[in-house]
C-alpha positions in Angstrom: 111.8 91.8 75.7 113.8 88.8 77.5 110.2 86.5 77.2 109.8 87.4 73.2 114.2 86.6 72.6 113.9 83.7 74.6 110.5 82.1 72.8 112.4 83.4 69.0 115.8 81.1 70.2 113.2 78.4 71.4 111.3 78.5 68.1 114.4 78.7 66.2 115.8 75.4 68.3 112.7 73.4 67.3 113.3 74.2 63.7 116.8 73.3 63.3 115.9 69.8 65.1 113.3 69.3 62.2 115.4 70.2 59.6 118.2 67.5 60.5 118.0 64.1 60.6 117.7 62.7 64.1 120.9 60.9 65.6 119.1 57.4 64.2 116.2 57.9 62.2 114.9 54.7 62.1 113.0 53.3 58.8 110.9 50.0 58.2 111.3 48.1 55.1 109.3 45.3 54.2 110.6 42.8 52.0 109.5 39.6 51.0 108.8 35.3 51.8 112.3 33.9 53.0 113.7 32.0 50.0 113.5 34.5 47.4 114.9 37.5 46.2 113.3 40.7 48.5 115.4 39.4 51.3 118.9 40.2 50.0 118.1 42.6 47.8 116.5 44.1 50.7 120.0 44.3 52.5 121.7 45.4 50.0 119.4 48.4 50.0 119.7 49.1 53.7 123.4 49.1 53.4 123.0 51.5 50.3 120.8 53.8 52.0 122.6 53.8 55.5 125.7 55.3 53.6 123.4 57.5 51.2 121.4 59.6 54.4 123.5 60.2 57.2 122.0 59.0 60.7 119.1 56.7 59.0 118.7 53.4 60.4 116.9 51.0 58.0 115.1 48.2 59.8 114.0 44.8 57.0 111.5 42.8 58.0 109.6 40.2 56.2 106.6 40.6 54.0 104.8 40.0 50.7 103.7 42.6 48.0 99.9 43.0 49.0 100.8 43.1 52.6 103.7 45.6 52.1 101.3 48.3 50.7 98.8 47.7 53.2 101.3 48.3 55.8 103.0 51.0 54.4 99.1 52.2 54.1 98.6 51.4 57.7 101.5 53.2 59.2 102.9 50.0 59.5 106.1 50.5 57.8 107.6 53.3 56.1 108.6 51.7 52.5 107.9 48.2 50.8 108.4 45.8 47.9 105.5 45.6 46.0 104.2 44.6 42.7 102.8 46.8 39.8 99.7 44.3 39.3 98.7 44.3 43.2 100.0 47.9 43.9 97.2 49.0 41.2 94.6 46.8 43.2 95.1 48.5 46.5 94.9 52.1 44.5 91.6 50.9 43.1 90.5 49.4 46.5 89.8 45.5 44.7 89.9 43.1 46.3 91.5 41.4 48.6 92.1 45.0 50.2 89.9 46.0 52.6 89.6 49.6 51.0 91.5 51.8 48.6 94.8 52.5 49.9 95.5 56.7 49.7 99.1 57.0 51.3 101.7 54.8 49.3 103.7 56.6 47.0 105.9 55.4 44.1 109.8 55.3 44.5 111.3 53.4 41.9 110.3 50.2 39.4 113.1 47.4 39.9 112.8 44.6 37.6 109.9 42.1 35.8 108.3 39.2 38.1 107.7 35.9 36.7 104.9 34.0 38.2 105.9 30.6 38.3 104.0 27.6 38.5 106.0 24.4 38.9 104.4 20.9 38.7 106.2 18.1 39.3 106.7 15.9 36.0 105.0 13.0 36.6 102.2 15.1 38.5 100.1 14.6 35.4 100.0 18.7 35.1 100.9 20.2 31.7 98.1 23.6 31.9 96.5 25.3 34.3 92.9 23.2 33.7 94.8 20.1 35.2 95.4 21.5 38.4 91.9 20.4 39.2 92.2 17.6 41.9 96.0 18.3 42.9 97.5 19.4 45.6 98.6 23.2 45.4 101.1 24.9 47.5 101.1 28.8 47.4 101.5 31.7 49.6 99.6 32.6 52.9 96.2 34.3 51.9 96.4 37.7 50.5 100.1 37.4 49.2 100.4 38.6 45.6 100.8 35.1 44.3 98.2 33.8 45.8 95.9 36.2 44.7 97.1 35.5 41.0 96.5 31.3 41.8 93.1 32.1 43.0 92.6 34.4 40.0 93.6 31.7 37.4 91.8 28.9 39.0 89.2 31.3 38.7 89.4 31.9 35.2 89.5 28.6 34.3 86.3 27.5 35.9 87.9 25.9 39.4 88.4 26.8 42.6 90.3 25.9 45.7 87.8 23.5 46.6 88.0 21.3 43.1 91.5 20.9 44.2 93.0 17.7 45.9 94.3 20.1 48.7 95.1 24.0 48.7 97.9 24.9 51.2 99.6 28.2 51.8 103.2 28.1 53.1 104.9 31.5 54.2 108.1 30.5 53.0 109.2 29.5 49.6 111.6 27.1 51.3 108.6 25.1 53.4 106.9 25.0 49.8 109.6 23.2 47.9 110.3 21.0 51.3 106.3 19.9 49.9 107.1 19.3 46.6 110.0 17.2 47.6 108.3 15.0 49.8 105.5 14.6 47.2 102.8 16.3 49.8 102.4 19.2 46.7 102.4 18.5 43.0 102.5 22.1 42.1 103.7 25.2 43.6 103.3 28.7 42.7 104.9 31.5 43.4 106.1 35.2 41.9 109.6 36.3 41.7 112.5 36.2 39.5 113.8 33.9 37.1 115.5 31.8 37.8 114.0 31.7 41.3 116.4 29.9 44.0 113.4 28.3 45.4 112.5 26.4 41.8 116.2 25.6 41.2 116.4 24.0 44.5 113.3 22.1 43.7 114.9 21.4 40.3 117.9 19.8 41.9 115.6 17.3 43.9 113.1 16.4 41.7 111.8 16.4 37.6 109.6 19.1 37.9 108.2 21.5 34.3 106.9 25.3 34.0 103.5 24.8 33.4 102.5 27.5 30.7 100.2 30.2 30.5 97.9 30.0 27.5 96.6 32.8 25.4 92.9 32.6 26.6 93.6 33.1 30.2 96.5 35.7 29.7 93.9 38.0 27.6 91.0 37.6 30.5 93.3 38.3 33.0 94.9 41.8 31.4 91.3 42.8 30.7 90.9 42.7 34.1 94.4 44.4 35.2 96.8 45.9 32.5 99.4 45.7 35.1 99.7 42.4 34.5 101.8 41.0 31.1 102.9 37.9 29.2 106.3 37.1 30.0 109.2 34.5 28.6 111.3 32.0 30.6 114.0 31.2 28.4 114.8 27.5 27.7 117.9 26.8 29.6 116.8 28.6 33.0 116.2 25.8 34.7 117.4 22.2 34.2 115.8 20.2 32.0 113.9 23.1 30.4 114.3 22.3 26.9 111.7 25.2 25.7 110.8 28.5 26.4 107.9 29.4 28.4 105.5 32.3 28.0 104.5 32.9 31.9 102.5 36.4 34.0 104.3 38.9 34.6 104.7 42.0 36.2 107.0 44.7 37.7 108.5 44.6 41.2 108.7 48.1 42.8 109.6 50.2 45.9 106.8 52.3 47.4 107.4 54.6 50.2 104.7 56.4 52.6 103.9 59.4 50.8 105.1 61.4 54.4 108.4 60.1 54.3 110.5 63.3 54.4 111.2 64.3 50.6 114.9 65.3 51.2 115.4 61.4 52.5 113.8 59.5 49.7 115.3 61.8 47.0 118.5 60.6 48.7 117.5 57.0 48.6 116.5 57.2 44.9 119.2 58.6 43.9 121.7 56.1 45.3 119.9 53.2 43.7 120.3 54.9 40.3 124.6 55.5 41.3 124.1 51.5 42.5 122.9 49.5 39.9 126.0 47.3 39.6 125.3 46.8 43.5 121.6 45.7 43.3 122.0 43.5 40.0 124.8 41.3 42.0 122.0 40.3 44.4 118.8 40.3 41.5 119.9 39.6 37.9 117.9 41.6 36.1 118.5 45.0 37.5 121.5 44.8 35.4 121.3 47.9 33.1 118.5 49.5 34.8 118.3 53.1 34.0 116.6 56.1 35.6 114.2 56.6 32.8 113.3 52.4 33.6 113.0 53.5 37.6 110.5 56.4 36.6 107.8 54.8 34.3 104.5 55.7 35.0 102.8 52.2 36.6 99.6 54.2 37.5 101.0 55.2 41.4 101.2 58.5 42.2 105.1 59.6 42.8 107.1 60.4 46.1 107.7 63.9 45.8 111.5 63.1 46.8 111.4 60.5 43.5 110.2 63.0 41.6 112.6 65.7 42.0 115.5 63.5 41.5 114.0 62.4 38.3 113.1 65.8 36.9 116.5 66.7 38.3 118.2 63.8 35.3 115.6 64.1 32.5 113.9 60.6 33.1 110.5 62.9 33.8 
């Protein structure tokens, strides 16, 4: 009788230390290339979240949209910045994932992505058929951006090789050190607008958007509808006298789809109570709404995301 009470109280121990939240529950974020905006926006979620689920620890480290979900994925980290376009990609298993991803779940949709490519104005570069010959500057392999450049070269009947030289920088900083010292004539890179990185080019150097044109913009949605036309307004940047149409698409948070539901239902729900907090670091969260956070991008959603959408009426 003494064995049997003492296995019920062990039993009963073990499931109270599951229920609660250890001492410091420690969480990986991935976030993005130093120089743009995953980085504090990044902090500004692990101080929101810290105060939102008593005892978690939120630990950022650096990343990039594709490799995010594949190490969210992985088991590498428990949640991630990612884009809608990419996101779809892994989901699909397209390349350049290895296979089709099966544990990333969808937290919240944040705000557009502008894919950016700056030239240098006297680089002789005013669409994306004249990049042939130049020298590019992207991110490393694999990144989201890159995967776009390649894509466009691509569509428009070029290829690293017909370029003058094709280097891939880690950091968005490195890339406009480049373009300063005339080693790059264009970059390219996704984030928002305006984009420190550009601005800080912009304050060096003449540089224009180049445009995307109507032709490429259709190939490329037939072959992803996560990806849309999107509209850098004249005055954004200096010297930008016009507006121009660029791709777009949405930045997200993902979460591994065994990340206790009780945590990320917390963590969804302080971003929807913080918007004010998150659009002092990023722009265009401003006025972000629960019914934005919650529309359907094709990615299956965290159970914990769901229920605190179903709980306001955005699903």
């Amino acid at each position: 009788m003494k064995m049997a009470k003492h296995l019920k109280s062990v039993a009963l121990a073990g499931a109270v230390a599951l229920a609660l939240p250890a001492a410091a529950q420690q969480v990986t974020l991935m976030t993005g290339p130093q120089g743009g905006s995953w980085v504090p926006l990044g902090g500004a979620l692990k101080n929101m979240w810290e105060k939102a689920v008593p005892g978690l620890e939120i630990q950022a480290t650096p990343g990039a949209g594709i490799a995010n979900v594949r190490g969210v994925d992985e088991g590498k980290a428990h949640l991630g910045f990612a884009n809608s376009s990419t996101t779809v990609d892994g989901l699909a298993g397209r390349k350049p994932y290895p296979k089709a991803v099966t544990k990333v779940c969808q937290v919240a949709n944040l705000y557009p992505q502008y894919f950016q490519v700056a030239a240098l104005a006297d680089s002789g570069i005013n669409s994306y058929a004249d990049l042939k010959g130049k020298s590019l500057v992207t991110q490393p392999k694999g990144n989201t951006a890159e995967v776009l450049t390649e894509t466009i070269l691509k569509l428009n009947g070029l290829s690293y090789q017909a370029l003058g030289k094709a280097n891939f920088q880690a950091s968005y900083t490195d890339a406009v050190a480049m373009m300063k010292d005339g080693h790059a004539h264009v970059m390219t890179l996704g984030t928002t607008a305006p984009a420190s990185a550009v601005m800080d080019l912009a304050s060096a150097r003449d540089m224009r958007l180049i445009p995307v044109d109507d032709k490429t913009m259709a190939a490329l949605k037939k072959e992803n509808a996560g990806y849309n036309k999107l509209v850098i307004k004249a005055g954004t940047y200096p010297k930008q006298d016009k507006d121009v149409p660029v791709i777009g698409y949405s930045t997200h948070i993902v979460a591994a789809c065994d990340l206790p539901e009780d945590v990320v239902y917390k963590m969804t729900r302080a971003m929807a109570q913080n918007v004010d907090t998150m659009a002092a670091v990023v722009k265009p969260i401003a006025g972000l709404t629960p019914k934005d956070m919650a529309i359907d991008i094709g990615v299956p959603f965290h159970k914990g995301a769901a229920k605190f959408y179903k709980e306001v009426g955005a699903l």
